[in-house]
C-alpha positions in Angstrom: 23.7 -24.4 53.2 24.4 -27.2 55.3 27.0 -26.8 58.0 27.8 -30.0 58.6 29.0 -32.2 55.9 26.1 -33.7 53.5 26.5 -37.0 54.8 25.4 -36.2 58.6 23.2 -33.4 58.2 21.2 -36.0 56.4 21.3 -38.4 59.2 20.3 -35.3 61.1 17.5 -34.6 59.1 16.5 -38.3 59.1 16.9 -39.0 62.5 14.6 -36.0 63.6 11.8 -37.1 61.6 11.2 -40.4 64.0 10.3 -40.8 67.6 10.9 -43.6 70.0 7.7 -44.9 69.4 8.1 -45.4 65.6 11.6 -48.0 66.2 10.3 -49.6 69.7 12.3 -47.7 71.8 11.2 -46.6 75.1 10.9 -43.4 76.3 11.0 -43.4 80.0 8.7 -40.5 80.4 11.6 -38.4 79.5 11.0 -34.8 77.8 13.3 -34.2 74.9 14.6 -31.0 74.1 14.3 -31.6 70.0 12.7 -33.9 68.5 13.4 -37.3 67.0 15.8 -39.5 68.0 19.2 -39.2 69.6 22.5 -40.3 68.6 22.6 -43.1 70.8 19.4 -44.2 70.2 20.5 -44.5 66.2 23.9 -46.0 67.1 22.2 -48.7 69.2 19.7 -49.3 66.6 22.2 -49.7 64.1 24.2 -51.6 66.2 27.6 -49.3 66.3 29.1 -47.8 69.3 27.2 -43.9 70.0 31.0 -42.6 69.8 31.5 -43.9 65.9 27.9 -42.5 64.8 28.3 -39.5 66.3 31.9 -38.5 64.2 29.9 -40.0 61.0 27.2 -37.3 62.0 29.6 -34.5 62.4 31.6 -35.3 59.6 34.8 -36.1 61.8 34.6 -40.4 60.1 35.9 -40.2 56.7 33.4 -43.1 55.1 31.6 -46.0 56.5 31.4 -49.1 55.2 28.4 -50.2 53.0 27.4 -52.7 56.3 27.3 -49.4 58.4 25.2 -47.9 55.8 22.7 -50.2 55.6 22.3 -50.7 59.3 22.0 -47.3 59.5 19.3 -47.1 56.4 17.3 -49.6 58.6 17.9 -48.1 61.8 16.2 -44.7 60.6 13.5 -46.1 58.5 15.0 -45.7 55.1 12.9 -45.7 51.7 15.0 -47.3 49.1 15.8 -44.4 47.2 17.2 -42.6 50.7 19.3 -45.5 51.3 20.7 -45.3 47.6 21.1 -42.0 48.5 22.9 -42.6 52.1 25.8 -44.6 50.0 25.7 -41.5 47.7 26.9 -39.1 50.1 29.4 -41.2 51.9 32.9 -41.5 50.1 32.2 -45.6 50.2 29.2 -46.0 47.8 29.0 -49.8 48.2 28.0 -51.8 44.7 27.1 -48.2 43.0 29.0 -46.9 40.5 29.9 -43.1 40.7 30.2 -41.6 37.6 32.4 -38.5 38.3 31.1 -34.9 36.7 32.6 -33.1 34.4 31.4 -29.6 34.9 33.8 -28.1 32.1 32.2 -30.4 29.1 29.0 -28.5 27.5 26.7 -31.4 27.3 24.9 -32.7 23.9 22.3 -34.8 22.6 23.2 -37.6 20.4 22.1 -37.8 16.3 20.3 -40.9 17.0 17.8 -39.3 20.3 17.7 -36.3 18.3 15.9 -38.6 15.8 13.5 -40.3 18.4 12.4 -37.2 19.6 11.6 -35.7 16.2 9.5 -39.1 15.7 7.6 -39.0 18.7 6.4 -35.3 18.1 3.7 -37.0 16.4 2.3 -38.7 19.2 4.6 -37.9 22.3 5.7 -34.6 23.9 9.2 -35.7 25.0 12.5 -34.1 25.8 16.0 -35.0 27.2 17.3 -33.6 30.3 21.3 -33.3 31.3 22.8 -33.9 34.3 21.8 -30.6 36.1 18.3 -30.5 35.2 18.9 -28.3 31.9 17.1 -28.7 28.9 19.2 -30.8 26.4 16.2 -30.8 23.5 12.9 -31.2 23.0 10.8 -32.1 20.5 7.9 -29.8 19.4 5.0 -30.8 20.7 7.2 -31.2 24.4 8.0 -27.4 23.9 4.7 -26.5 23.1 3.2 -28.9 26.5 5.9 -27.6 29.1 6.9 -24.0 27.8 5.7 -22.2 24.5 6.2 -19.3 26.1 10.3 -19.5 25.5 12.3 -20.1 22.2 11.5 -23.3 20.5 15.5 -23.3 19.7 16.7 -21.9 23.6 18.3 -25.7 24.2 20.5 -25.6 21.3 22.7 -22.9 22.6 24.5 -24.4 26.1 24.4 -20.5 27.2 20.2 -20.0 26.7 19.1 -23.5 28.2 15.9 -23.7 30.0 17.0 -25.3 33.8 13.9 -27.4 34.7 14.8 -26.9 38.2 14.8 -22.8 37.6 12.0 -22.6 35.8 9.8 -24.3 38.7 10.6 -22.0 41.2 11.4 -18.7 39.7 9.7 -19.0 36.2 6.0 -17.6 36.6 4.2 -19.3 34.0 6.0 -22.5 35.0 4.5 -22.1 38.3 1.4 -21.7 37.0 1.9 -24.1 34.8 1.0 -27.0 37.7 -1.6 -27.4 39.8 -0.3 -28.5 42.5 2.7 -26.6 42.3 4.1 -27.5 45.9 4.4 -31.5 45.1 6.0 -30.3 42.3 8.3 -28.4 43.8 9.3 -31.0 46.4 10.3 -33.7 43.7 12.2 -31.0 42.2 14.5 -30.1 45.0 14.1 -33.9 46.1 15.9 -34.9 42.7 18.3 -32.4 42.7 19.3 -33.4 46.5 20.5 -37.2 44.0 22.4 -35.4 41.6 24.3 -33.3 43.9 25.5 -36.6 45.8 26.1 -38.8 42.9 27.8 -35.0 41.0 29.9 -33.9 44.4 32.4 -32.0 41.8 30.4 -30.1 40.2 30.6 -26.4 40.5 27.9 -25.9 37.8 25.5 -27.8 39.6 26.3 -26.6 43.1 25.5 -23.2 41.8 22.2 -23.2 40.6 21.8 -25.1 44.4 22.9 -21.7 45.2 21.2 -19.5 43.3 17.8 -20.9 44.0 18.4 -21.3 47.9 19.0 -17.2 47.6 16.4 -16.4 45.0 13.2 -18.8 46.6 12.5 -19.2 49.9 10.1 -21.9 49.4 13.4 -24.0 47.5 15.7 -23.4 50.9 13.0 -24.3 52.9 12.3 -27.7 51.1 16.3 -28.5 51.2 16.6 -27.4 54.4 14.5 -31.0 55.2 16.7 -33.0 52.9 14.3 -34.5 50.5 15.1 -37.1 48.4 12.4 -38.1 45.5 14.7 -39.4 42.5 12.7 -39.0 38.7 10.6 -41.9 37.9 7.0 -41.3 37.2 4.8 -39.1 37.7 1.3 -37.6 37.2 0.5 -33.9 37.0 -2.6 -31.6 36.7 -1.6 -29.2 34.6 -3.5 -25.9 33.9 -2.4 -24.6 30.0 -2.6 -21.5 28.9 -3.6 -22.1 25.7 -6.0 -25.9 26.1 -6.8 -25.2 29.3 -7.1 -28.4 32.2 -5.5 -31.6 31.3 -3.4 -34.7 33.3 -0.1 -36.0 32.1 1.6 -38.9 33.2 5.5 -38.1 33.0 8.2 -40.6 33.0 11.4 -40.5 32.8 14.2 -42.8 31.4 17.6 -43.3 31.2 19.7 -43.1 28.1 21.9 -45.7 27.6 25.7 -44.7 26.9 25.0 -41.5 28.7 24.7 -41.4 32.1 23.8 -37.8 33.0 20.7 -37.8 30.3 17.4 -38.3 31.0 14.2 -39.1 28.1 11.4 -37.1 29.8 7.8 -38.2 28.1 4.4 -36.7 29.1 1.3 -39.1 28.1 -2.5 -38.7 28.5 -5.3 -41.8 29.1 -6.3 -42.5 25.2 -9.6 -41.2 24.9 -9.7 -38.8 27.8 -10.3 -34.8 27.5 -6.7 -34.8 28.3 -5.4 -36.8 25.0 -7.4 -34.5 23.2 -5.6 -31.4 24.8 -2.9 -32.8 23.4 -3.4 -34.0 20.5 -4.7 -30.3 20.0 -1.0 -29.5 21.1 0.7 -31.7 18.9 -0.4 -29.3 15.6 1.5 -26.2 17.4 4.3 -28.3 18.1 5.1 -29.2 14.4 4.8 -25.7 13.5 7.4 -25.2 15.8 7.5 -21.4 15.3 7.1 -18.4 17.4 6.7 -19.0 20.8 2.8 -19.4 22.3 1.4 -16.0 23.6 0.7 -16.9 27.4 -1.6 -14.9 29.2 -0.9 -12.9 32.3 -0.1 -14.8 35.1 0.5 -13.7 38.5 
């Protein structure tokens, strides 16, 4: 979708979002034909020649070093998590490690987290995500939180996963699912803007980029601006078909020894109507059965 390389259309993007005013600069009552800064204006902020920046932009500088990067991360205003992302998408990644995909290997969930998220059924929906988003396992009550309306079983078979990322945009009950659907939407497409920089070989991955940029609108508009919002935690409104209104905190955690996976687990205050919505959930969950009946959603 971009036609430039990653690397500079994200400078692009970046670059467009700021004015003069927002870095100091002067404007010298000059009317700009697009908006945001120009190349020079970067390069001299970031203290490089306007020559060198403009090759990075167009993809015609192989890498810059991780001092480039970061002058360039403050230059435009940078959160953290774009900077990270900045060294991502340039072929020098500074102090990062890369770990490289490996888009033939059908990904699996360990014995042991298999076991952690049977034991936390009883109190916590939780479930473990792979390296594209899909839906590694869950445990009962997670199924019966996020999507009764599918198979309990669909993650054990690599070929029936649920996609997160898939099931946001094109999955109505999903949609429905959250209440404010367009926040979520944007730290869907902002996460999967990470793992396509830090997964550059994966053809998997790059495909459902694909598929969803053809199939939604609303997901190729949202990459189109080159979002970056990378898992951490969250809170959500959620409206359930089958316990109506509640609000979930969701975090998400790293599993150690496997660097593509991801513990997902969805918590209410203790005490609130919201715990109780789940705790109401967490009986379905251990039945673990049929899928929940969902009623007719737009």
């Amino acid at each position: 979708m971009d036609r430039t390389s990653p690397l500079g259309a994200f400078l692009k993007a970046r670059r467009a979002r700021l004015s003069p005013d927002d870095v100091g600069l002067p404007r010298y009552g000059d009317r700009r034909r697009v908006p945001g800064l120009r190349r020079e204006e970067v390069a001299l902020l970031a203290g490089v020649s306007a020559g060198y920046y403009t090759r990075l932009e167009q993809g015609q500088q192989a890498n810059a070093s991780p001092e480039v990067l970061d002058a360039l991360a403050r230059a435009l205003h940078l959160s953290p998590a774009e900077r990270d992302h900045l060294h991502d998408l340039s072929s020098t990644t500074g102090h990062r490690t890369r770990h490289p995909a490996s888009p033939a290997a059908a990904e699996t969930v360990s014995a042991d987290l298999r076991t952690l998220l049977t034991t936390m059924a009883a109190h916590i929906p939780a479930l473990v995500v792979g390296r594209r988003n899909d839906v590694l396992a869950w445990n009962g009550t997670g199924h019966a939180l996020l999507a009764p309306h599918l198979d309990v079983a669909a993650p054990d078979d690599p070929g029936t996963r649920p996609n997160l990322s898939r099931l946001v945009f094109l999955d109505a009950p999903t949609r429905a699912l959250y209440r404010d659907w367009p926040a979520k939407a944007r730290a869907v497409v902002g996460n999967l803007r990470i793992l396509a920089a830090r997964n550059p070989g994966d053809t998997h991955l790059a495909a459902l980029i694909t598929e969803l940029a053809s199939r939604s609108v609303e997901f190729a508009t949202i990459w189109d601006a080159h979002t970056v919002d990378p898992c951490g935690r969250d809170v959500h409104a959620l409206a359930h078909p089958v316990v109506g209104e509640l609000t979930v905190t969701q975090q998400t955690f790293d599993v150690p020894k496997e660097p593509h996976q991801s513990l997902v687990t969805f918590t209410a205050e203790p005490g609130s109507p919201s715990a109780a919505a789940l705790q109401a959930l967490k009986s379905r969950g251990r039945a673990a059965g049929a899928p929940v009946p969902y009623a007719s959603t737009p």
